[in-house]
C-alpha positions in Angstrom: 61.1 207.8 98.1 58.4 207.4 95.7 55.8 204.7 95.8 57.8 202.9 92.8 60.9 202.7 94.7 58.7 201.4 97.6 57.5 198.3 95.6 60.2 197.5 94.3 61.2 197.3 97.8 58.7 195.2 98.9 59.1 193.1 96.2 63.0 192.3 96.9 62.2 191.9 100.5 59.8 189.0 99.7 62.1 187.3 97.2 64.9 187.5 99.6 63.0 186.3 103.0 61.4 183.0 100.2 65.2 182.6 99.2 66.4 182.3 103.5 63.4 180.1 104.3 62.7 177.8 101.1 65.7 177.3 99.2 67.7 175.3 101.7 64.7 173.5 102.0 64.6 172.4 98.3 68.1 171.4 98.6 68.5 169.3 101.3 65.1 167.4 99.7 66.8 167.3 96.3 70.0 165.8 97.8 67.9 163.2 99.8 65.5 162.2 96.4 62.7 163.4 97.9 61.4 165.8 94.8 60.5 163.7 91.9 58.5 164.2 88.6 55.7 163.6 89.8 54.8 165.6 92.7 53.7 168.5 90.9 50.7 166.2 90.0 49.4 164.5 92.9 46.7 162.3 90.6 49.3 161.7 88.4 49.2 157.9 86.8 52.3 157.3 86.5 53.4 157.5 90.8 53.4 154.3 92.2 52.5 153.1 95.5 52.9 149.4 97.2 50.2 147.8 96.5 49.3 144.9 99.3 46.6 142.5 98.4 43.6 141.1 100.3 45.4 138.1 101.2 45.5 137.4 104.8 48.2 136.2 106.5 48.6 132.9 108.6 48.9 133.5 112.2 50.2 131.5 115.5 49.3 133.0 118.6 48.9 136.0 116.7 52.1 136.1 114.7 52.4 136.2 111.2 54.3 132.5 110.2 56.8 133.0 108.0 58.8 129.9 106.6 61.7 128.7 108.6 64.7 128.7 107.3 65.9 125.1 105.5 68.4 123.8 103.1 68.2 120.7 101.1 69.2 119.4 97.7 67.9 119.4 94.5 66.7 117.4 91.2 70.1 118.9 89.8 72.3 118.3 93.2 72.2 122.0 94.2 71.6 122.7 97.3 68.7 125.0 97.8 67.7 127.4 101.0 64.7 129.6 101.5 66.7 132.4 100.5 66.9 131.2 96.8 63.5 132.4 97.1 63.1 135.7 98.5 61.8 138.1 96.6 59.5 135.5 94.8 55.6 134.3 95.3 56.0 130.3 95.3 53.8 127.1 96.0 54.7 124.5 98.5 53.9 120.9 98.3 54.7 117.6 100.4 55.0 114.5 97.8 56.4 111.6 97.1 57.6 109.7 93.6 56.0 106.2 94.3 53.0 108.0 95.9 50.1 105.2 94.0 47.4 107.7 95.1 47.7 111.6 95.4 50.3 112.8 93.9 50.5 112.5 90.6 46.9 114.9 90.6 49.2 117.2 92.4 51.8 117.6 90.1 49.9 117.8 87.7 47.6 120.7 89.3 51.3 122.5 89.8 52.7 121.9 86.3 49.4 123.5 84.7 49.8 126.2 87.0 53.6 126.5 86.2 52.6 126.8 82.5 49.8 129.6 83.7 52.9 131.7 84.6 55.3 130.8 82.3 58.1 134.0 81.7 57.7 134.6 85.6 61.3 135.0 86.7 60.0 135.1 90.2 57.5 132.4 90.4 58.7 128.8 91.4 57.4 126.1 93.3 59.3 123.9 96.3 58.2 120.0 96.6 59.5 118.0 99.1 59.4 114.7 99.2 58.9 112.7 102.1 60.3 109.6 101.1 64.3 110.7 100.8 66.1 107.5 101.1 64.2 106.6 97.5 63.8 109.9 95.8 67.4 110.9 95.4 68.4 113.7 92.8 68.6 111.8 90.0 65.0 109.7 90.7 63.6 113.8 91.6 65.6 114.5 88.1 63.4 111.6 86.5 60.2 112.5 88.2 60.4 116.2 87.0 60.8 115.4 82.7 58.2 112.9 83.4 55.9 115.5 84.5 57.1 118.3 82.4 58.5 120.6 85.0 60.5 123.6 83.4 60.5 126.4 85.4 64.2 126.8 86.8 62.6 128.0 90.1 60.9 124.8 91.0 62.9 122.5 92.9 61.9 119.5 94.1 64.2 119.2 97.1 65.4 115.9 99.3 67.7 115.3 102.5 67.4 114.4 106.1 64.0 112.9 106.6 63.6 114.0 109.9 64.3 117.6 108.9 61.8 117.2 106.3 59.2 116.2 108.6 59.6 118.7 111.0 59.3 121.0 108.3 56.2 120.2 107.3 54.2 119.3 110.4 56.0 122.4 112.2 57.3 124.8 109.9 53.9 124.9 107.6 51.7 122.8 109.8 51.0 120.5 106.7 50.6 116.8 108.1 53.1 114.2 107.2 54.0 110.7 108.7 55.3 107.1 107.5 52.0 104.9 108.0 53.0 101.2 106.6 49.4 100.1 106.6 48.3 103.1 104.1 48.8 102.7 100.2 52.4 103.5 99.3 53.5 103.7 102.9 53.5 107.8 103.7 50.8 110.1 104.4 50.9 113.7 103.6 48.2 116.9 103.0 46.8 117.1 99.5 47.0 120.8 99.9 49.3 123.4 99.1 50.6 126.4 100.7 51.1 129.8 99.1 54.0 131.9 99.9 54.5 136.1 98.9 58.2 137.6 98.2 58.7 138.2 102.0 58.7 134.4 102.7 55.1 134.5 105.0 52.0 131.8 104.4 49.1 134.0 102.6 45.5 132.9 102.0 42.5 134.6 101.1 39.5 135.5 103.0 36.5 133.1 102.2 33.3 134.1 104.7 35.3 136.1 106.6 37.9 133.9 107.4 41.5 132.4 105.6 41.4 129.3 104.1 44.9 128.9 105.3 46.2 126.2 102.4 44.4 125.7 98.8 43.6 121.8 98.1 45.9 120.3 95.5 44.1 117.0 94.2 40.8 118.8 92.6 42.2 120.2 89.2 40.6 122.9 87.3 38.3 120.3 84.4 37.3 118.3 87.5 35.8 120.9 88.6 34.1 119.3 91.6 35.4 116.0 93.5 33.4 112.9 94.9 32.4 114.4 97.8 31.3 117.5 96.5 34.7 119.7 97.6 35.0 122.7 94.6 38.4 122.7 92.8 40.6 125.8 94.2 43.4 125.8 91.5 41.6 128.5 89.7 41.4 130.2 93.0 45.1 129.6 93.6 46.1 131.1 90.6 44.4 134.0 90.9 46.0 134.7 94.4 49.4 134.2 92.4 48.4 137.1 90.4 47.7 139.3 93.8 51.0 138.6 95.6 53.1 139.1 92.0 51.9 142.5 91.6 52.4 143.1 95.6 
């Protein structure tokens, strides 16, 4: 046999032993979707990872806290679970309509972050007010085109007040409790809590630890408050921005 014959050989050998081994190999990752475009270039811009933020998460005994699970009614009489919003980043708040003191800087705070993120399908907001017997669907109704809310994911929700309560003081550790000697009869946290798509409490890191919720009553002209506490709406927002693009 000449040396030709013996390369040519060769070469079939090789092409038949990379056929046995590799081909089934490519096939079984092409039927299970695991070749794409972009593999042939690794730095390739266009391959996209999950990105997770810096946000911490809130912990209890060293669990993350997600939010329980709750169902309530609506400025528009729907009734409204957690599960309306998975898959979305969203704010929670404690208020009340006839709140004389707090509340009405909150809202506010909330619409002018609403309007920051206007377009967002899954953005929205969830107040709860603590005064249900007053703040039916159609007051909640009033309350929200007094303020200007527009975003269809923002509910401002209302139902058993002891259910409410143990949502806030349990389920997101946010302080709430009928005080007849305070101004307008409730009190609640001025703060709010920030939620990602997966339903757990986020916060960011300040001085190496979380700040757990972001204060509500400090807006962003204020800048600084009486006793010298920093506005975090700007802050707030900006952590919006991280968990959207988790």
């Amino acid at each position: 046999m000449s040396k030709t014959n013996y390369s040519y050989v060769g070469i079939s050998l090789i092409i038949l032993v990379f056929g046995i081994i590799f081909i089934p190999r490519i096939v079984d990752r092409i039927k299970n979707n695991d070749i794409t475009r972009d593999e042939s270039r690794s730095d390739s811009p266009s391959k996209k990872e999950k990105l997770v933020s810096d946000l911490a998460f809130l912990e209890i005994n060293g669990v993350a806290k997600k939010v329980p699970a709750f169902s309530f009614t609506d400025q528009d009489g729907k009734t409204i679970t957690n599960k309306d919003y998975e898959g979305k980043v969203y704010v929670v708040e404690f208020f009340f309509t006839t709140c004389p003191t707090i509340c009405p800087r909150m809202s506010k705070n909330l619409v002018q972050i609403q309007n920051s993120f206007n377009g967002f399908k899954n953005f929205g907001v969830a107040s709860f007010t603590i005064n249900p017997e007053h703040d039916t669907p159609e007051v909640l109704k009033k309350y929200a085109t007094q303020y200007g809310i527009t975003n269809p994911n923002w509910h401002l929700l209302t139902g058993d007040i002891d259910v409410i309560y143990q949502l806030a003081n349990q389920g997101f550790n946010l302080y709430t409790a009928k005080n007849a000697e305070v101004e307008g009869g409730f009190e609640h946290s001025g703060n709010f809590a920030l939620i990602d798509k997966n339903g757990f409490i986020r916060s960011r890191i300040v001085n190496g630890n979380p700040i757990i919720y972001y204060n509500g009553m400090i807006s962003e002209s204020e800048k600084i408050d009486e006793d010298g506490q920093e506005q975090q709406i700007s802050m707030l927002k900006e952590d919006i921005k991280k968990l959207l693009n988790e």
